[in-house]
C-alpha positions as protocol buffer text, in pm:
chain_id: "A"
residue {
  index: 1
  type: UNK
  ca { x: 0 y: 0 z: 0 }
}
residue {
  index: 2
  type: UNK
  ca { x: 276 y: 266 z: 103 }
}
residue {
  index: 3
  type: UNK
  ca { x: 492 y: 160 z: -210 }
}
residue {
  index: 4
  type: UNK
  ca { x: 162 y: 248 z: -438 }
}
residue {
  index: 5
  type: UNK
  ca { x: 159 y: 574 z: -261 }
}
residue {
  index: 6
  type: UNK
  ca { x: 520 y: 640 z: -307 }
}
residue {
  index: 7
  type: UNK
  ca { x: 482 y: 562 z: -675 }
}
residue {
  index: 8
  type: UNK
  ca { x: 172 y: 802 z: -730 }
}
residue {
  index: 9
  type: UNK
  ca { x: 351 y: 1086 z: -522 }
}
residue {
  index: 10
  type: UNK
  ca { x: 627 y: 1028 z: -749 }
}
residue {
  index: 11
  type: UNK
  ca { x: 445 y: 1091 z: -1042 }
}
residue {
  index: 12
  type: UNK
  ca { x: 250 y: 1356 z: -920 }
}
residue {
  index: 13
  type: UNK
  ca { x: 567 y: 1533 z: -827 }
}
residue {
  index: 14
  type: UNK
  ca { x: 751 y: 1499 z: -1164 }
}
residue {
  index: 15
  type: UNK
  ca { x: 384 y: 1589 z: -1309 }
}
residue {
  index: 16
  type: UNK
  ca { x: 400 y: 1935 z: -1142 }
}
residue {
  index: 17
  type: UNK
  ca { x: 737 y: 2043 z: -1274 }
}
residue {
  index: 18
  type: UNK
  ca { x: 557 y: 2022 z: -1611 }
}
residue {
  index: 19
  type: UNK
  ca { x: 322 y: 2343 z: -1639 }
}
residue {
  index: 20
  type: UNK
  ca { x: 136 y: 2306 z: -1987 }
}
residue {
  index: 21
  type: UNK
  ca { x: -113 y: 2589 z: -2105 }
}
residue {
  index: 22
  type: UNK
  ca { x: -64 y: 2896 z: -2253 }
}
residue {
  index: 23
  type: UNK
  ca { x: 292 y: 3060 z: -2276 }
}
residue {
  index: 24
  type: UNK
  ca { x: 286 y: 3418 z: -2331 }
}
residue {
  index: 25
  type: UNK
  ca { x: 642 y: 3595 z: -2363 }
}
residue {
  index: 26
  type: UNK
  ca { x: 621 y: 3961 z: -2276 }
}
residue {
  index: 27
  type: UNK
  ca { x: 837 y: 4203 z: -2487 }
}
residue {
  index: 28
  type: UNK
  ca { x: 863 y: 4585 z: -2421 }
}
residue {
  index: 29
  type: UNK
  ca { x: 987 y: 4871 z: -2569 }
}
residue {
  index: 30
  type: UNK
  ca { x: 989 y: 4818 z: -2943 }
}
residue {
  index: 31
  type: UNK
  ca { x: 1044 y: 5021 z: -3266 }
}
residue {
  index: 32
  type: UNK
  ca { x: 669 y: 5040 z: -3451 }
}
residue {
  index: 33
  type: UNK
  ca { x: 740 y: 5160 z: -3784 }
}
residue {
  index: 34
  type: UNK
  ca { x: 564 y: 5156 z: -4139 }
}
residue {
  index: 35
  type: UNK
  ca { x: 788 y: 5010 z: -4362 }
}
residue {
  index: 36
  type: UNK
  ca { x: 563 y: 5004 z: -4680 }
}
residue {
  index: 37
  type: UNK
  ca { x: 222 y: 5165 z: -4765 }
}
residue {
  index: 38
  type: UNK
  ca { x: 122 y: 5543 z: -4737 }
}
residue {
  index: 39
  type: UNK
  ca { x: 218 y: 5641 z: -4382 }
}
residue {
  index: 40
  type: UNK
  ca { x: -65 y: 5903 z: -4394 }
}
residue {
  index: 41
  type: UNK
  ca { x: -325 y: 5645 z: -4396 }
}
residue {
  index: 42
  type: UNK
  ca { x: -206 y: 5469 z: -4106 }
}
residue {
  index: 43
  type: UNK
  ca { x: -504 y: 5447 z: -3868 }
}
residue {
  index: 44
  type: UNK
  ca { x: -772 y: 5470 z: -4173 }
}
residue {
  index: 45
  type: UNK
  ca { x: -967 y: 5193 z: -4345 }
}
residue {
  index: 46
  type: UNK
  ca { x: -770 y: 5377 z: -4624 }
}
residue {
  index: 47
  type: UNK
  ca { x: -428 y: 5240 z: -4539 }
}
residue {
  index: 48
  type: UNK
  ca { x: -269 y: 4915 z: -4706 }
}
residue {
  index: 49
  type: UNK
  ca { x: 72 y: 4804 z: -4618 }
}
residue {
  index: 50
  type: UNK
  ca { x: 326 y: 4692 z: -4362 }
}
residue {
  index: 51
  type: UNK
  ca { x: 386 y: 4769 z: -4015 }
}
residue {
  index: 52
  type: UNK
  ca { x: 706 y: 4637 z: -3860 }
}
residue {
  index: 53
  type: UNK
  ca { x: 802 y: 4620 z: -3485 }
}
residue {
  index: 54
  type: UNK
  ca { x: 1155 y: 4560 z: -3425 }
}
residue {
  index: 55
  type: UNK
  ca { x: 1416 y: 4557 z: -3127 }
}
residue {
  index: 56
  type: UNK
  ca { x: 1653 y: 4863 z: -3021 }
}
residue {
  index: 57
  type: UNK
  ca { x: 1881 y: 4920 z: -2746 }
}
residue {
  index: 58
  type: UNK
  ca { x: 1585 y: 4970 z: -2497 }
}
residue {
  index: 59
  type: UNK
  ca { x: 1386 y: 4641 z: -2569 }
}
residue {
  index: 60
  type: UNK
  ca { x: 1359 y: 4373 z: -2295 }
}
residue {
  index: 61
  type: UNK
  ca { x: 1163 y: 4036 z: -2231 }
}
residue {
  index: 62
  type: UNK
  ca { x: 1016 y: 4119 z: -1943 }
}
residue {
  index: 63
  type: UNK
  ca { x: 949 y: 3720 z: -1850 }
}
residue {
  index: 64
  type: UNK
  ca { x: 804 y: 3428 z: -2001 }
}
residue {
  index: 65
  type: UNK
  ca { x: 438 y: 3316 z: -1830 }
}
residue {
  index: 66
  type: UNK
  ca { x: 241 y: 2991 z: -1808 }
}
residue {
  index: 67
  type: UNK
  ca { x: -140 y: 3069 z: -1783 }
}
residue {
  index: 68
  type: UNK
  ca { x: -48 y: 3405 z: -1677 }
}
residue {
  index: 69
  type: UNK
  ca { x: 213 y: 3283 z: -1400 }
}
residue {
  index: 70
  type: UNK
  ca { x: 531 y: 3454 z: -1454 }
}
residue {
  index: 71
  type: UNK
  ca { x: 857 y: 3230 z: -1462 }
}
residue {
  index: 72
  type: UNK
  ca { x: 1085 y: 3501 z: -1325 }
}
residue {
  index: 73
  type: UNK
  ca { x: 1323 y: 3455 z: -1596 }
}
residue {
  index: 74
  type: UNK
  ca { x: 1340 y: 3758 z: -1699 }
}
residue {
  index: 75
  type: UNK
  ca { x: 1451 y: 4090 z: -1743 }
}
residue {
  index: 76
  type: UNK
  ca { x: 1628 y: 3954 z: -2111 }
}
residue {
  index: 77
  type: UNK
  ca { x: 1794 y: 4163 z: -2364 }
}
residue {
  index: 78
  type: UNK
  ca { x: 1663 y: 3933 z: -2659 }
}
residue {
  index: 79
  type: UNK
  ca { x: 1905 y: 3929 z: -2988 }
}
residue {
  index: 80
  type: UNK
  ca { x: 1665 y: 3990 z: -3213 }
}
residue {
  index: 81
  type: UNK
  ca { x: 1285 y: 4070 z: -3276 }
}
residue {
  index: 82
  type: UNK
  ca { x: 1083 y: 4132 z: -3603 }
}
residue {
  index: 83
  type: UNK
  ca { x: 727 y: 4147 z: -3643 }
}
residue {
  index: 84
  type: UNK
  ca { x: 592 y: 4241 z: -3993 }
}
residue {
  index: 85
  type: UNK
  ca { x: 216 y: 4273 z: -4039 }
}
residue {
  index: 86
  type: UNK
  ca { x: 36 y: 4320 z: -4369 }
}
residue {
  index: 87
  type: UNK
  ca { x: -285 y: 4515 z: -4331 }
}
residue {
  index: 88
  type: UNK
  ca { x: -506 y: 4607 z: -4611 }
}
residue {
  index: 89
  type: UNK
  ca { x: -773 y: 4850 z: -4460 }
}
residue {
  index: 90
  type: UNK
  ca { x: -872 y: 4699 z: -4143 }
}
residue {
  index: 91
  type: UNK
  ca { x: -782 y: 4329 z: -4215 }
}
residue {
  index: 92
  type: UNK
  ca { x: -473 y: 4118 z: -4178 }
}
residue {
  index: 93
  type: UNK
  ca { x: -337 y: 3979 z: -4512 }
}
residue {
  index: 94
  type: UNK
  ca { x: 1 y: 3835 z: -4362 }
}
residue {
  index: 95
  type: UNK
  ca { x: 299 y: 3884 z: -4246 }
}
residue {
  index: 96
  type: UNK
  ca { x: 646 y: 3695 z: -4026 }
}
residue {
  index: 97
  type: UNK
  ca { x: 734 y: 3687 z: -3709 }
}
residue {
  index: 98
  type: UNK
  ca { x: 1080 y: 3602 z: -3512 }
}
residue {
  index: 99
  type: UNK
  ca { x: 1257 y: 3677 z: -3193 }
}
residue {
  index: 100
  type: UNK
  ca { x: 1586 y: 3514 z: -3040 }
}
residue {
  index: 101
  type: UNK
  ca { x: 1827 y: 3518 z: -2795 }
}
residue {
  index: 102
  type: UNK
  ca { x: 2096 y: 3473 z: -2992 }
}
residue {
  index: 103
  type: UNK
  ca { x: 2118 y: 3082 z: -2996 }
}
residue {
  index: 104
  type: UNK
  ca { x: 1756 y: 2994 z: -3058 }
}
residue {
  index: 105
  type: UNK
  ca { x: 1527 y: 3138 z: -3303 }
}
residue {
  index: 106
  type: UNK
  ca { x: 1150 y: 3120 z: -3257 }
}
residue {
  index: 107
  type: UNK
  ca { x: 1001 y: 3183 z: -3631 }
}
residue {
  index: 108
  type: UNK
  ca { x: 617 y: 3223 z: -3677 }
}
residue {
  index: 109
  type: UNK
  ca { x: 411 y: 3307 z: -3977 }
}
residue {
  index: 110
  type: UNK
  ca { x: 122 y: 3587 z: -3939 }
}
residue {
  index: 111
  type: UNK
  ca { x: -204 y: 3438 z: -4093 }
}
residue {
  index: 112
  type: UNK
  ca { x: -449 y: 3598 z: -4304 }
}
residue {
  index: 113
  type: UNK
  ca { x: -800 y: 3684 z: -4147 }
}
residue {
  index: 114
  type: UNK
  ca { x: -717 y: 3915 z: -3818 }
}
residue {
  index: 115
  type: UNK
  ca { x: -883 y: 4231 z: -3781 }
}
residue {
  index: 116
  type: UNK
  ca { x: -765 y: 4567 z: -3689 }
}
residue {
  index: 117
  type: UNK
  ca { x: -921 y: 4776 z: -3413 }
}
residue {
  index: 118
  type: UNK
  ca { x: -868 y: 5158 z: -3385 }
}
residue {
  index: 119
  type: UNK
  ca { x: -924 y: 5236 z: -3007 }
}
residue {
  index: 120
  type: UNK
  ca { x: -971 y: 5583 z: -2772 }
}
residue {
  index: 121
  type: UNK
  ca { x: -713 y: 5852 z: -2791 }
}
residue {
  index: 122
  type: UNK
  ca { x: -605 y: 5742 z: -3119 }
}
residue {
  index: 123
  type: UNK
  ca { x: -459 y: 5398 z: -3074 }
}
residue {
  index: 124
  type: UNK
  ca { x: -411 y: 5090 z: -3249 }
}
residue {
  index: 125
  type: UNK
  ca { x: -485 y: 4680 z: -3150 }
}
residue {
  index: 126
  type: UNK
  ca { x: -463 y: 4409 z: -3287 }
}
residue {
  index: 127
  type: UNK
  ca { x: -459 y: 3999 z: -3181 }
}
residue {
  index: 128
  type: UNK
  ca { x: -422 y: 3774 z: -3460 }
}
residue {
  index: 129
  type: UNK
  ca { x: -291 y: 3382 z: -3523 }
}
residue {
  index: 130
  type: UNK
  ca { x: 34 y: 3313 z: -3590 }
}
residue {
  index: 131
  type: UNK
  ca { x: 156 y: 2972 z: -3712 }
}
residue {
  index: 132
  type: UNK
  ca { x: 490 y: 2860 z: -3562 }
}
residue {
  index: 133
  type: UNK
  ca { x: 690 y: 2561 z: -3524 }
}
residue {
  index: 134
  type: UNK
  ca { x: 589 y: 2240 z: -3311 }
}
residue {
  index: 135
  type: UNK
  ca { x: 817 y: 2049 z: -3051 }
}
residue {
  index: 136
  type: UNK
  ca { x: 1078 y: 2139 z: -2853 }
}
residue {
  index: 137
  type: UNK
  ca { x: 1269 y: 2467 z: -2823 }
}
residue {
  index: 138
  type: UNK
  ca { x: 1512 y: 2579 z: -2592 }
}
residue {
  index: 139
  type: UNK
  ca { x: 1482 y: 2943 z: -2579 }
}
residue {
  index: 140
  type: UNK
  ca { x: 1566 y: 3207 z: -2306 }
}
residue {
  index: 141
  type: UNK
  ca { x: 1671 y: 2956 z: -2075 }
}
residue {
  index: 142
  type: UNK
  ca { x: 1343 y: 2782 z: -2097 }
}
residue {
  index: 143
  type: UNK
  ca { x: 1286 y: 2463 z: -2224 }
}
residue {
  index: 144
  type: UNK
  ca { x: 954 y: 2430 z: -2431 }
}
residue {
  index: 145
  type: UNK
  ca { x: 746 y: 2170 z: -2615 }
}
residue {
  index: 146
  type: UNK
  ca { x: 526 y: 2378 z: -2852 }
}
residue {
  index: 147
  type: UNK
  ca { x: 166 y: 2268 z: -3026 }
}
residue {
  index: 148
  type: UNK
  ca { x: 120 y: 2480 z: -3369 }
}
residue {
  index: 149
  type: UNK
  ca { x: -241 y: 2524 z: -3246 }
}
residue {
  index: 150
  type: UNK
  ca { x: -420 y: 2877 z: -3119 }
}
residue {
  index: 151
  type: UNK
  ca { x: -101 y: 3058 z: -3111 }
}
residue {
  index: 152
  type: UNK
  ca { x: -156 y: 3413 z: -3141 }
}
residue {
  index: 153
  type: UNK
  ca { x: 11 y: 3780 z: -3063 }
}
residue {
  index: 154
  type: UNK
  ca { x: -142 y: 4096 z: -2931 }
}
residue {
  index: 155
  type: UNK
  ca { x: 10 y: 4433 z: -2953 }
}
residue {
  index: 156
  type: UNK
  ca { x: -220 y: 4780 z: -2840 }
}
residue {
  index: 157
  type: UNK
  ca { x: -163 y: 5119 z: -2756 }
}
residue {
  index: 158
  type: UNK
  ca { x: 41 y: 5229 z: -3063 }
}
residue {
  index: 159
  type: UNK
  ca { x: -73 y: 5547 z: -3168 }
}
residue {
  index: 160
  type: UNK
  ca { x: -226 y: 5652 z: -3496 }
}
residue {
  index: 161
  type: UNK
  ca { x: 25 y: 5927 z: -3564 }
}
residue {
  index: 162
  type: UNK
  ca { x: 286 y: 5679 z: -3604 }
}
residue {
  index: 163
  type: UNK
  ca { x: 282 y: 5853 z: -3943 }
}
residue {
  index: 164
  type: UNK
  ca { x: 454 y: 6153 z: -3776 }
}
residue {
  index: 165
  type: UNK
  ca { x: 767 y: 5916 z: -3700 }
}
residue {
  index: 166
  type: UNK
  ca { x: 862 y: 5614 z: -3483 }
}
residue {
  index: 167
  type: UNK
  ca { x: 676 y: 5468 z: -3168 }
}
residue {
  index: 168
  type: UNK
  ca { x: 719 y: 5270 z: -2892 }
}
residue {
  index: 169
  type: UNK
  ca { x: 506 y: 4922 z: -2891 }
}
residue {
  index: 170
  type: UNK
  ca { x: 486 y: 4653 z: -2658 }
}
residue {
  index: 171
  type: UNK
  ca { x: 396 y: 4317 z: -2799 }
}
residue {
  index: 172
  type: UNK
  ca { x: 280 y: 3991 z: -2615 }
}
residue {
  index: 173
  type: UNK
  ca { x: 319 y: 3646 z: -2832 }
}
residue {
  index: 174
  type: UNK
  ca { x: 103 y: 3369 z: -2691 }
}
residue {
  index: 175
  type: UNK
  ca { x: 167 y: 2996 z: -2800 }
}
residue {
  index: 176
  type: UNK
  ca { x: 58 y: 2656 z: -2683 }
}
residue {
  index: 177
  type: UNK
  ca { x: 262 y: 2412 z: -2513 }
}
residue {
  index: 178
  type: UNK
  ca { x: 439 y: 2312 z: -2185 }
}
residue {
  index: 179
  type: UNK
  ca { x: 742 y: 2426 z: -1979 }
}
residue {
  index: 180
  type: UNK
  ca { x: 952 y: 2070 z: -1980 }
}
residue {
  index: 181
  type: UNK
  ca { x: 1133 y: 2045 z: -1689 }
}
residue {
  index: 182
  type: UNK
  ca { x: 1500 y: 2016 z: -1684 }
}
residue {
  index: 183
  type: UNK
  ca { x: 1703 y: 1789 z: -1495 }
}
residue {
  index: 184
  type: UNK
  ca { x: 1784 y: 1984 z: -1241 }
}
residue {
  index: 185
  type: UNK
  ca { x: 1450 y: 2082 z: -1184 }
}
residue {
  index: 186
  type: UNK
  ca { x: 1332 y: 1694 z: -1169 }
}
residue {
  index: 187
  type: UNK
  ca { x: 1581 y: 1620 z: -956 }
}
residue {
  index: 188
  type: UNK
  ca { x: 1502 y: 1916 z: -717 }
}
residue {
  index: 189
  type: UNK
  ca { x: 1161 y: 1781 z: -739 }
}
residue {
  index: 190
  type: UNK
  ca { x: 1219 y: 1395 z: -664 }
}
residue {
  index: 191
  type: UNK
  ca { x: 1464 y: 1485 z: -341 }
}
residue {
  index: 192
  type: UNK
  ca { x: 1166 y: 1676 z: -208 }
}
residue {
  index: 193
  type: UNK
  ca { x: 970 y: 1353 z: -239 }
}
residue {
  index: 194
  type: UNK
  ca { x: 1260 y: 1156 z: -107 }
}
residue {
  index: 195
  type: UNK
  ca { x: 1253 y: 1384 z: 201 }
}
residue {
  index: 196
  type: UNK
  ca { x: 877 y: 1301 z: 223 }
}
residue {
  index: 197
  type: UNK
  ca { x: 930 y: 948 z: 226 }
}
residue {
  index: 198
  type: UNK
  ca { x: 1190 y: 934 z: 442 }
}
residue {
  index: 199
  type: UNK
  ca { x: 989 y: 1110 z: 682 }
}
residue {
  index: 200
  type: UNK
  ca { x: 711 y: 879 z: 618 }
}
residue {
  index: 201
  type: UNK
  ca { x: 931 y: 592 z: 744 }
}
residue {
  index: 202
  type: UNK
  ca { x: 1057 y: 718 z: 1050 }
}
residue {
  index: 203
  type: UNK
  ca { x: 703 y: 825 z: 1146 }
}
């Protein structure tokens, strides 16, 4: 009976070192620029072309979260971002997506079909899927297991007069998966249980 308990403690302890559900990394302080399209129509049903978002020497992932848990991983300086979106009028016709940290690359296509939403005082939204790659990924000191299903990214608050030069965006990209825990982690986890079981016997 005790060694059945051991056995499901066991894998209930490995089991929680695995958080699955929605990852959402959290980047700051980006370039929003149009780099195509007539920069005058930006924030009309008039305008049709490409707005990029892209690192500087003031961007940071702020942390990586699991069902809106933060990991504490970060402040990161990440390598490289890029986020190109084509918009005709208030639709999304396309577009890439990549970020790194200077080992790893994560590399996402934007899909056709999102909308664009012009909020108060003049800003700009959008959330809209992405499709990116599937399996593992070691990325910002994090190791992942990624599905290619419901990913999405969500940038707001740009302003409208981004036709009047650059602005400062904040972006959050959202994909499905798990954390997978690394060895250290698993063995953190298991001595815990070891201490648990070893207190179980001397009780």
């Amino acid at each position: 009976m005790f060694k059945q308990i051991t056995t499901a403690a066991a894998a209930l302890a490995f089991a929680g070192l695995t958080q699955a559900g929605t990852i959402q990394f959290d980047f700051n302080s980006l370039d929003a620029s149009i780099s195509s399209g007539v920069a005058a129509d930006f924030g009309t049903a008039l305008f049709s072309g490409t707005l990029s978002l892209d690192d500087n020497a003031n961007t940071l992932l702020e942390d990586i979260l699991v069902d809106s848990t933060p990991l504490n991983v970060g402040p990161i300086v990440p390598a490289d971002f890029d986020l190109d979106i084509d918009m005709s009028g208030t639709d999304v016709t396309g577009g890439t997506l990549s970020f790194s940290d200077g080992i790893e690359t994560y590399t996402a296509s934007v899909l056709a079909g999102g909308t664009v939403t012009f909020g108060p005082g003049s800003t700009f939204f959008v959330t809209n899927l992405i499709l990116g790659p599937a399996g593992p990924i070691d990325i910002f000191g994090v190791k992942l297991d990624l599905d290619t299903d419901g990913n999405t990214f969500t940038f707001d608050g740009i302003p409208t007069t981004i036709r009047d030069g650059e602005s400062v965006a904040d972006v959050d990209v959202f994909v499905n998966g798990k954390v997978v825990p690394t060895p250290t982690a698993a063995a953190a986890g298991f001595a815990a249980l070891g201490l648990l079981v070893a207190r179980r016997r001397k009780a």
